[in-house]
Phi, psi and omega in degrees: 000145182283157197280126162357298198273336182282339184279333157312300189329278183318330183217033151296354173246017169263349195264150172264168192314298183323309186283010087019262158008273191312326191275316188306323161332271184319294187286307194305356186203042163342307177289315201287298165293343180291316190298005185277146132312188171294297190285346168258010177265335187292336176264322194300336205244004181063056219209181202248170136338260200312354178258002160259330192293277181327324163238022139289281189315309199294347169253003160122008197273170164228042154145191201280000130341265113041280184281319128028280194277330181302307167331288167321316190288331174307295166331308199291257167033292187302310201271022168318130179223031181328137170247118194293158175261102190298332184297011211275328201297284178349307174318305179276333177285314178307305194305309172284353161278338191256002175273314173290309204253359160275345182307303168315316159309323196302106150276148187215019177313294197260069158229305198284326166316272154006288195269000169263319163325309209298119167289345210194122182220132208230110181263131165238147200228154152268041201156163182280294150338301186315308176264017128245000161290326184300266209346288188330309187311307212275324151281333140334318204256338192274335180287346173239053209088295228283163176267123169217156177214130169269141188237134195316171187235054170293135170340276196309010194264310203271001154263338169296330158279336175295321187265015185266340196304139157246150171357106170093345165310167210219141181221143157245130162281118198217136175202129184297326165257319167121348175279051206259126185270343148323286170291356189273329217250330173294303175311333185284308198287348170310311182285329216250015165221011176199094224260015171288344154256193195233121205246138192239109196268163201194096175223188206264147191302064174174144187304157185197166174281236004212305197303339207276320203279298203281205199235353178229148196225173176207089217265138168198098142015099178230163186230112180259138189245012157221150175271142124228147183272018172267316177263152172271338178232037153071197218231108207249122186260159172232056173298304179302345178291338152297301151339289190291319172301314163292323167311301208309288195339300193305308153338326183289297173324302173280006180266324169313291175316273170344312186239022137098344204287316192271000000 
């Protein structure tokens, strides 16, 4: 998802006056509104539900949720006390080498088997990083055919996708710990009541639940390169997580060749 204040921006002229209001509200006090639910921040501001639901969508969210997250993230930001990493450029260079030669180990035969079968490849994301690795992914996979949708990352989107599933689909998951203990707990009653995808975790380069859950896993290295006391695990760049969708991809492309698929 786009940084909070540009997507008001960007669709200020869908808003009504109330609904102004309302935003001017929320971001001048970010912290305070991210911890409202729906119905109390819909009484603090005397405003109805369903008319912050209405001006979630009208700003690109796909609900109060969302908004939410945005929210947190404004916070966290104000109260940054960063400290920069002189080391990071070293850093990302160790990183992305080490990213190239966990890639070499991979057979990925019967993932790629998986994934030329697949009618439907459903990328979820946790996060905002996360939902621009998913972009890449969903591009990356249209240039070369394949059918992917990426789906918001609302809970309720991955029950909406299970039961949407057909045969041999392929879901890639992408999360930075893989520990959400919430989608962890979905994906478990997903398998056990639904057995139609073939599930792929895409985390950060350490055990997680998320990997013990799918059937295929893919790791990637991250790096930070500011502390802050607002996030615990500071400010994390993913370049190798790019790094690695191309390779997978380019990889892909020559398994193609190789077994007659191209």
């Amino acid at each position: 998802m786009a940084n909070l204040r540009s997507m008001v921006y960007r669709n200020s002229d869908k808003l009504n006056s109330s609904e102004k209001e309302v935003l001017q509200f929320v971001m001048a006090n970010p912290e305070e509104c991210s911890k409202l639910s729906l119905a109390a921040l819909a009484k603090k501001l005397y405003v109805s539900e369903s008319a912050i639901f209405r001006l979630c969508k009208k700003i690109g969210l796909s609900g109060y949720s969302e908004l939410r997250f945005g929210l947190e993230d404004m916070a966290q930001a104000a109260k940054n006390a960063a400290s920069m990493n002189s080391n990071f450029p070293k850093e990302l260079k160790n990183a992305s080498e080490t990213a190239i030669k966990y890639f070499e180990t991979l057979d990925l035969d019967g993932l790629y088997t998986d994934l030329e079968a697949a009618p439907m490849i459903y990328l979820y994301s946790t996060g905002w990083q996360q939902e621009l690795i998913a972009q890449y992914l969903h591009h990356e996979l249209f240039m070369i055919g394949k059918n992917a949708t990426i789906l918001p990352s609302a809970l309720d989107e991955l029950k909406i996708a299970s039961s949407r599933a057909k045969a041999h689909d392929v879901f890639f998951i992408i999360s930075f710990s893989g520990d959400n203990q919430e989608i962890n707990d979905e994906i478990a009653h997903m398998e056990l009541t639904n057995s139609q995808f073939k599930y792929v975790s895409f985390t950060n380069l350490r055990q997680n639940k998320l990997s013990y859950l799918a059937q295929y896993n893919l790791y990637f290295p991250a790096i930070t390169y500011a502390s802050s006391n607002a996030l615990p695990n500071g400010y994390a760049a993913f370049a190798p997580a790019y790094i690695l969708i191309d390779l997978f991809i380019s990889q892909y492309l020559t398994w193609r060749q190789k077994n007659g698929k191209d």
